[in-house]
N, C-alpha and C positions, 0 to 999 in steps of 0.2 A: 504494500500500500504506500502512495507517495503523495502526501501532501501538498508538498512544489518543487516541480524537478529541475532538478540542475539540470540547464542547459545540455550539457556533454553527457549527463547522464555516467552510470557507474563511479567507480573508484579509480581505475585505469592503472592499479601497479603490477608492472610485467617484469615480474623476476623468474629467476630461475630456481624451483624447486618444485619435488613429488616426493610425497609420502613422508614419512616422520624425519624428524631431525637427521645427518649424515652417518652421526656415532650410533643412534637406535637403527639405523639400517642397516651399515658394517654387523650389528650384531645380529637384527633379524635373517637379513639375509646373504651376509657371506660379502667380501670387499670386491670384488670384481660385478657383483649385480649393485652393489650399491654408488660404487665408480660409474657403471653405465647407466644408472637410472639418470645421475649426477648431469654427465655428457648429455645427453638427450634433453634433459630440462634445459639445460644450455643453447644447446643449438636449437629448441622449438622458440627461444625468447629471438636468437636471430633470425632466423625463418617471418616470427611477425615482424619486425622491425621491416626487415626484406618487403613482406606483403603490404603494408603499410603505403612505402612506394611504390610497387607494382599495382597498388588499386587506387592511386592519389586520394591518401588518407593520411598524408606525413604531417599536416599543420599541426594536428594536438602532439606529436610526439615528441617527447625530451629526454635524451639520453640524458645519465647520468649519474645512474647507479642505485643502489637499495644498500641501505644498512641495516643489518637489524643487531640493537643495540639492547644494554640492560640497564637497570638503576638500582638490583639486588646484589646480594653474594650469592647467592643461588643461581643468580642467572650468570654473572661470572663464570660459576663453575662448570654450567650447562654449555657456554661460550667457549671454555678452554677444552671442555671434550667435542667440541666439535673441532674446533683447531686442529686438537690431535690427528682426528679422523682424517682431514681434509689434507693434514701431512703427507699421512699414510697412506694414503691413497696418490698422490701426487697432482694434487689438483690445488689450483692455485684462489685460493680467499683469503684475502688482505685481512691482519687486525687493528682497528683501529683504538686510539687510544681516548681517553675525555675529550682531550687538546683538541685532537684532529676532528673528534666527533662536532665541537662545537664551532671548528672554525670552517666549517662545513654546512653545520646549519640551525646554529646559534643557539641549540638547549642542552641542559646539560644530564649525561649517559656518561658511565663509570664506564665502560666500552663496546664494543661491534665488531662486526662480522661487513664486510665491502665485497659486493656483488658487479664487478663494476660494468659488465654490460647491460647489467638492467636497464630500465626507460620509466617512464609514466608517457599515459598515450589516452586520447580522447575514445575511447571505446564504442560511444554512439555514431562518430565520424565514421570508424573504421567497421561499425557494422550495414551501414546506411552504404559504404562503397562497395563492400564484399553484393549486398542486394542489388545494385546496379547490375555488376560485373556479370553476376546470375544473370538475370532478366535479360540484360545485352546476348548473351549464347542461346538466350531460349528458354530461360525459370521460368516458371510461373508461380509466384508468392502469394499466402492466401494467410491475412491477419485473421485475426480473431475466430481461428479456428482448433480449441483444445479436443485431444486425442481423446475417446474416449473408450476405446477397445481395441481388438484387433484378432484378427484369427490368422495362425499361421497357414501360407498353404502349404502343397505335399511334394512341388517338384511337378508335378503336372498342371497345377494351377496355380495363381498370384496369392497372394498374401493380401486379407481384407483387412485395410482400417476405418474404423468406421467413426464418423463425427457427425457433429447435431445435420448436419444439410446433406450427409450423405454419406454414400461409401465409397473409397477409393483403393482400386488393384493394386497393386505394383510388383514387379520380381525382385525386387532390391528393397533395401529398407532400412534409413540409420532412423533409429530414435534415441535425439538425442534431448530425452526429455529429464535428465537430471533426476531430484528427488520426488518426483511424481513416477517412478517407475515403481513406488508400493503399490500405490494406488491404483494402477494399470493394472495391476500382479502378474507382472514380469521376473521370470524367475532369474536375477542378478544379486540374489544378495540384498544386503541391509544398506540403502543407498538414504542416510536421516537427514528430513529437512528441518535445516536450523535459520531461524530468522537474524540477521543483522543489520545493522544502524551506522548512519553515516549522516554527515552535517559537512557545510559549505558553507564559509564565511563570505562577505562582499570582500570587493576588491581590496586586496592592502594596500595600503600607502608604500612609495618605491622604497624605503628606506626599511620597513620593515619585511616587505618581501625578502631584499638583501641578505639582512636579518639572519633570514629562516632559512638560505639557501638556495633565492632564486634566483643567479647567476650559472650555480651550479647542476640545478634540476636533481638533485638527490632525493630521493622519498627516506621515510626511517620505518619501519613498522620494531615494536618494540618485542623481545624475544618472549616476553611469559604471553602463555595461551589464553584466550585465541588472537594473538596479534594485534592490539590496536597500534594505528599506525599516522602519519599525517606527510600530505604532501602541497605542493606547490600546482595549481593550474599554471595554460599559459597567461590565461587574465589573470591573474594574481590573487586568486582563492585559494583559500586554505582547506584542504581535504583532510579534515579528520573522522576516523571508525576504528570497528572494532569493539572487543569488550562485552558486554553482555549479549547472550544469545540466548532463545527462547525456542523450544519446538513448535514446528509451523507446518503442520501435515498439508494446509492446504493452503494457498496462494495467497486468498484475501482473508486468511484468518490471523490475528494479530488483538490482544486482550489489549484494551484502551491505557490501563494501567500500569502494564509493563513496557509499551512503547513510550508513554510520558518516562518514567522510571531509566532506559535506557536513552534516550534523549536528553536526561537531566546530567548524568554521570559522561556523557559524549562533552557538554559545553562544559561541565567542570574541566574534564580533562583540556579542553582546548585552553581556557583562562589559566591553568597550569603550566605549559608548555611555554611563554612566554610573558613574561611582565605587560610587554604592550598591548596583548593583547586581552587585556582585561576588558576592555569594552568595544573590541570590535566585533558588530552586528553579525549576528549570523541568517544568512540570505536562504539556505534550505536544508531543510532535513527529509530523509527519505528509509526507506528500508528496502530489505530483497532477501531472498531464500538464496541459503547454499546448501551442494549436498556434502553430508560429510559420510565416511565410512569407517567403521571401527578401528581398521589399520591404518588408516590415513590414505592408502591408497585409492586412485580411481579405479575405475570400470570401464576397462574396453573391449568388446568383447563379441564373439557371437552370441545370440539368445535362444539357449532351449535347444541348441547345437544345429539349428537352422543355417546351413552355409549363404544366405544373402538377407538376412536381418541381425541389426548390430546394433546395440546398444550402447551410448557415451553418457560418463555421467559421473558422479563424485570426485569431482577435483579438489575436495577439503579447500576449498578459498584461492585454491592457485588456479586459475580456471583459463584465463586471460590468455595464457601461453599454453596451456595444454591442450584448452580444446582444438586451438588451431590446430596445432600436432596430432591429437587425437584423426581430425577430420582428414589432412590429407592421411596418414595410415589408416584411415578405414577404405576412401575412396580408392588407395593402392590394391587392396586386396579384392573392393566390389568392381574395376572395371580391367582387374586382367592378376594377371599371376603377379605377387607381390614379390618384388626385387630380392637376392637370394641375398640373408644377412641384416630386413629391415623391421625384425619383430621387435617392440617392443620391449623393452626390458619390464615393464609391469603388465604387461598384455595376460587378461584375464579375464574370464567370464561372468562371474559372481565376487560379489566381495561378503567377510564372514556375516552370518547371521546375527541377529540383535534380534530380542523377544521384547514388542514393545506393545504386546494387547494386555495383558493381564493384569493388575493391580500391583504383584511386588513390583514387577516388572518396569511400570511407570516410578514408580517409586526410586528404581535403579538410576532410569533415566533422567529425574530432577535431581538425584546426586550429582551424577556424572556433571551435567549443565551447573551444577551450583560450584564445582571442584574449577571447571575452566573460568570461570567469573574469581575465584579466592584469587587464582593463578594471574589472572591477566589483571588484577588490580592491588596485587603484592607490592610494597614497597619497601627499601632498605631504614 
């Protein structure tokens, strides 16, 4: 639900990462899957940058990096075991110190982690030119059309899905419907939808832009979970989110009380983040569903072992650069033999199970959500 939407619309931060922290990965799954997951989120963040100018949708984009920085000993120490990891592995993330963190983009963080080909990018530009580019070859786009079933075919016939005005054939089939794939009952796994919050200030004044880092185009998202983070538009808004999340089974469901509630804790935090900005006006607040999955990781995959229906969806908040990557690796394998050597290092069908009908159950679930809210508003 969006009250009044920023212009650009989204968050727009395109870094590079999948699935949990680098050192929980080395140890889930072994240093060579977790080196290639590493590489891959890498090259899917250049790939956009790439497409970006291949679809003239380069105006919102500003390199210039992502830190993601702490203000605990806890997160310190979650920071140096990543270090370690990132050693070990020989893959190259810069650490940054207070100093550098602030003369970067002027608050202050005990230290970080420097991503340095990340961007922030206008997200509504770059999906509004990808919809050209479609249409231009021959798309046909149809808004305000939710999925509301779907029956697989057998290999002799199409695949029906069906929506309020109709049914439509097809032999091929991404849906990439995110955490509505319960809803669907799509058999993928526990794919939960978590509500998030975000606010935009009016324009800064130059000197406080400066300030913040807008010479340099850095974003910071802060390392305890789930990330809130803030960054620079190119008009000179301040993006700040993150921090409390709320389950949201369904699109336009959102309790009046807990969006006031994480709306109040978003513009604390911004009046935090800078002195001067104690009273600068904030221009819009909005929300949106992410999916998350138990492992952190997404869902790419076939469905139900269907070789031309595929399912995209749980990118846990890194979505920006994955689903691009997601989409052309799907389209590789739906319009011919996929290149020898380009699966995915998280290429998966189902992500693990979560019980979220029953009473303990829900119960589990408002821990789990209360535990990432302690996390992400820990302070030293």
């Amino acid at each position: 639900m969006i009250d009044t939407a920023l212009p650009q619309g989204g968050t727009g931060l395109l870094g590079p990462r999948v699935g949990p922290p680098i050192d929980v990965a080395v140890r889930r799954f072994g240093p060579s899957v977790a080196r290639a997951a590493h590489l891959a989120s890498e090259a899917a963040v250049a790939d956009v940058v790439a497409l970006c100018s291949a679809v003239g949708a380069a105006a919102g984009l500003r390199p210039g990096g992502q830190i993601v920085a702490t203000r605990s000993a806890a997160g310190l120490a979650a920071l140096a075991r990543q270090d370690a990891a990132y050693r070990s592995l020989g893959l190259t993330v810069p650490v940054l110190s207070s100093a550098e963190i602030r003369r970067r983009v002027g608050v202050p963080y005990h230290a970080g982690l420097l991503y340095p080909g990340a961007a922030t990018l206008d997200p509504a530009a770059l999906t509004r030119a990808l919809a050209a580019a479609c249409a231009a070859k021959g798309a046909r786009l149809l808004g305000d059309s939710p999925l509301l079933g779907l029956r697989p075919g057998d290999g002799r016939t199409p695949t029906e899905l069906r929506f309020a005005a109709g049914t439509l054939r097809a032999r091929k089939v991404v849906l990439a419907v995110n955490a509505d794939a319960g809803r669907l009952g799509l058999p993928v796994g526990t794919v939960l939808p978590l509500r998030v919050h975000a606010l935009a200030t009016a324009p800064l004044p130059p000197e406080l832009r400066a300030a913040l880092g807008g010479e340099s185009g850095t974003a910071l998202i802060d390392s305890a979970a789930p990330a809130p983070y803030f960054r620079l538009t190119p008009e000179g808004r301040l993006v700040v989110g993150g921090g409390r999340v709320s389950h949201a089974p369904l699109p336009d469901e959102e309790d009046a009380a807990s969006r006031d509630a994480a709306r109040r804790l978003l513009e604390q935090r911004l009046r935090r983040l800078h002195p001067a900005l104690a009273e600068v006006p904030v221009a819009y607040r909005w929300s949106g569903r992410i999916g998350m999955t138990a492992d952190g990781l997404p869902v790419v995959g076939r469905v139900g072992g269907h070789p031309d229906i595929w399912y995209i969806g749980g990118c846990c908040g890194h979505g920006l650069a994955m689903s691009a990557a997601h989409g052309r690796y799907v389209a590789s394998h739906l319009t011919g033999p996929a290149p020898a050597g380009s699966r995915l290092p998280w290429h998966r069908d189902r992500a693990p199970r979560l019980p979220l009908g029953s009473g303990p159950a829900r119960a589990l679930l408002r821990a789990y959500l209360r535990r990432l809210e302690r996390e992400a508003h820990r302070t030293p």
